[in-house]
GUNU-253744 format. One record per residue (C-alpha): x, y, z; residue in one letter. Coordinates in steps of 0.001 Angstrom, whole numbers, padded with zeros to 6 digits, always signed. Last residue first. Layout:
N
XYZA/...
//
This chain:
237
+127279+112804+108993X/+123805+113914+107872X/+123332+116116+104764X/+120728+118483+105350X/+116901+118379+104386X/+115370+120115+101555X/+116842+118571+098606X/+115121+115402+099541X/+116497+112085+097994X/+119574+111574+099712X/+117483+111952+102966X/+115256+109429+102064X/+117796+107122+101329X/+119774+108179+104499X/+116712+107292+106900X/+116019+103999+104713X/+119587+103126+105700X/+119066+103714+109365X/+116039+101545+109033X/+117799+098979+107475X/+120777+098962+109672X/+124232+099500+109398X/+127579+097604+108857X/+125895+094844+110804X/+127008+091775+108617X/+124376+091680+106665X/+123978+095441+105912X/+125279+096128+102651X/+123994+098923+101080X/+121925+098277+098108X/+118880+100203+099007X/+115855+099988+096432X/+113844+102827+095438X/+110369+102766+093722X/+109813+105300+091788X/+106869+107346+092722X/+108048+110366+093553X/+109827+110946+090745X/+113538+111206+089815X/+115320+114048+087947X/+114677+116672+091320X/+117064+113804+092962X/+120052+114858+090912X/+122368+117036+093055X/+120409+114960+096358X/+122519+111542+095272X/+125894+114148+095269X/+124971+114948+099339X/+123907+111380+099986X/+127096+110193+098455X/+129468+112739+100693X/+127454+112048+103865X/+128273+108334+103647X/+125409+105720+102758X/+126453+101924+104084X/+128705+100153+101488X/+128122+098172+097959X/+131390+097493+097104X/+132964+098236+093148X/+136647+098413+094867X/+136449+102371+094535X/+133405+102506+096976X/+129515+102216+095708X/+127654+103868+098476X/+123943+102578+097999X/+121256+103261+095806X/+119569+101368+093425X/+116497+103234+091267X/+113343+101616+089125X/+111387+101916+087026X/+112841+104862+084710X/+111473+104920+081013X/+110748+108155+080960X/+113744+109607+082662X/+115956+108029+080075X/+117786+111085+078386X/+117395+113419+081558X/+118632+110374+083816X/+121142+109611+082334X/+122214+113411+081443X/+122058+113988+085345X/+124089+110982+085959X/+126918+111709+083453X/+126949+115058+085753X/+127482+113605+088978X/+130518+115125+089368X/+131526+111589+090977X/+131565+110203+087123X/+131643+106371+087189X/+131512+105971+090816X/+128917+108161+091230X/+126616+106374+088332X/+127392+103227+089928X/+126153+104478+093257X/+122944+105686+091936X/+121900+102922+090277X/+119340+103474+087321X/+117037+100673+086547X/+115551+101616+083141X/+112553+100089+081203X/+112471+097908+078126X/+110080+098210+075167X/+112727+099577+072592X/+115217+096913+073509X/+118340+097362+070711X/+117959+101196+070946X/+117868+100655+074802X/+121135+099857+074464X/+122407+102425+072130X/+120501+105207+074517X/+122670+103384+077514X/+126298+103681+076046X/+125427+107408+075551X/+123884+108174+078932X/+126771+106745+079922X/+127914+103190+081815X/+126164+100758+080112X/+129095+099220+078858X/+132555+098054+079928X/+131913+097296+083088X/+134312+097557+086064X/+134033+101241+086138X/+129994+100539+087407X/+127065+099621+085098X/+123454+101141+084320X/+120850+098836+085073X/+118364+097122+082278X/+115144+096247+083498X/+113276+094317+081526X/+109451+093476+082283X/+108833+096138+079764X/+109418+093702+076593X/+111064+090474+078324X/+110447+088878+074761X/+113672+090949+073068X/+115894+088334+075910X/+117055+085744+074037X/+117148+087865+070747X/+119812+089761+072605X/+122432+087223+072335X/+125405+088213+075178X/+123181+089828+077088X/+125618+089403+080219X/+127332+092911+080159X/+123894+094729+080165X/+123061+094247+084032X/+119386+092889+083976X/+116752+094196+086874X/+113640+091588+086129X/+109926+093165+086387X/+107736+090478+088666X/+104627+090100+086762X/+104264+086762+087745X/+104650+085309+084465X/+108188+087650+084317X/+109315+085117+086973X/+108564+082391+085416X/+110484+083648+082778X/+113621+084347+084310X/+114017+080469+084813X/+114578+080197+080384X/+116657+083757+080488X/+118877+082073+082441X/+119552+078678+080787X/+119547+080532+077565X/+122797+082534+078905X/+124620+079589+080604X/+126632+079255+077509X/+127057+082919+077290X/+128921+082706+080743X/+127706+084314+083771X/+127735+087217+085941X/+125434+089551+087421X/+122576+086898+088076X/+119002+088196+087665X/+117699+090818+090321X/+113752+090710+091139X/+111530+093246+091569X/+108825+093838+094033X/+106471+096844+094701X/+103729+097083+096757X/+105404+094542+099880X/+102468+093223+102187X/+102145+090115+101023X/+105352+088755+099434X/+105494+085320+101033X/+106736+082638+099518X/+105938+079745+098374X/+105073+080336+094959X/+108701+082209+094283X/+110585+079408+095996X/+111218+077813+092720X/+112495+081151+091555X/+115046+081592+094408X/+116601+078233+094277X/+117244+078601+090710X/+118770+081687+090977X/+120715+081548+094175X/+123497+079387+091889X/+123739+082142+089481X/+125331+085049+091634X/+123239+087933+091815X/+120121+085943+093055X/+118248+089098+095037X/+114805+089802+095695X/+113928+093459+095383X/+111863+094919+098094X/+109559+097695+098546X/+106945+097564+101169X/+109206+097690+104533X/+107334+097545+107407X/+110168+097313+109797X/+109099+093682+110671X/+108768+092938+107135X/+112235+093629+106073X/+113936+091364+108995X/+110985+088878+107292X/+112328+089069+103854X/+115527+089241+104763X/+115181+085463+106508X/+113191+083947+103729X/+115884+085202+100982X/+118652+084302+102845X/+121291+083937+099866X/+122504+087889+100710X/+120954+088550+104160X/+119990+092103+103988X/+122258+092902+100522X/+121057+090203+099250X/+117040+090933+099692X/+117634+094077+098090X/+115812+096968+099904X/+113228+099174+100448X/+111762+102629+099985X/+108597+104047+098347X/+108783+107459+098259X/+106576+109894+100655X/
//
């Protein structure tokens, strides 16, 4: 069965304690903790040896999505106690401003492909120059952003054929035209299933969807995950 779980953000965005625990109670082992905007980063890293991750097999954590290049070495300098941990950072490309900073990382970087917004990271092409720059980093690929991108779903196909091997980890969620991380609709879990032969087993996969609110629920979400990734069940509605 594949490893499912969830962002810590998208649970209780800031409330790192409090999603961990709504996660827990499911028995949820696969969770990504969240600081996507770059004041929940420093509170979120000292927190690291305090809290409590037992129980979860997989964890990853999500470095801010946007900052300024001046902020960049303050980033990658609290990123590091997380790599010490051997907790693999998820990186979107369009705040690498001075690669150098981050060449260190080596497979603890995981470098996400990007949504319209972005201007790079968004192809398979875009990506193998990337990852020509990192040679030791990994791939997160996101679903959503790929669907948004190219709704075919081919782009994602040739993503994840060109970078299957170095694939660590996989977002999904339903990424809607204003770049929002919604609940699974029948429509993305039928497109996620055109490509799910591409991605193994054993990849960990991490839901996105926004639930803190009450949108959905996480073990609703799981449900559609899972479902999104078989080709042998049918499309719920």
């Amino acid at each position: 069965m594949r490893p499912i779980g969830f962002s810590t953000g998208a649970v209780a965005k800031a409330d790192f304690r409090c999603a961990l625990a709504r996660l827990r109670i499911h028995g949820i082992t696969v969770v990504e903790l969240s600081a996507l905007r770059l004041d929940e980063l420093a509170p979120l890293v000292q927190a690291l040896d305090s809290l409590d991750l037992e129980g979860f097999e997989f964890v990853s954590f999500h470095a801010p999505s946007r900052f300024s290049p001046d902020d960049e070495a303050y980033v990658v300098d609290r990123l590091q106690s997380v790599l010490e941990r051997e907790i693999p950072v998820v990186v979107h490309p369009d705040v690498i401003f001075r690669p150098a900073l981050w060449d260190d990382m080596g497979p603890g970087l995981l470098i996400e492909n990007m949504d319209k917004r972005k201007a790079v990271g968004r192809t398979a092409e875009a990506l193998r120059s990337l990852f020509d720059c990192f040679p030791k980093a990994r791939f997160c690929f996101d679903l959503g952003h790929a669907r948004q991108v190219d709704p075919t779903m081919m782009e994602a196909r040739l993503i994840l054929e060109n970078l299957g091997e170095r694939l660590a980890e996989v977002h999904i969620s339903e990424v809607n035209t204003s770049s929002r991380h919604d609940p699974l609709s029948a429509w993305a879990i039928s497109a996620f299933r055109s490509v799910a032969s591409l991605v193994p087993d054993n990849i960990p996969i991490v839901l996105e969807s926004l639930i803190d609110q009450g949108q959905s629920d996480v073990l609703t979400e799981v449900d559609r995950a899972r479902r999104a990734l078989d080709q042998t069940m049918c499309a719920i509605g």
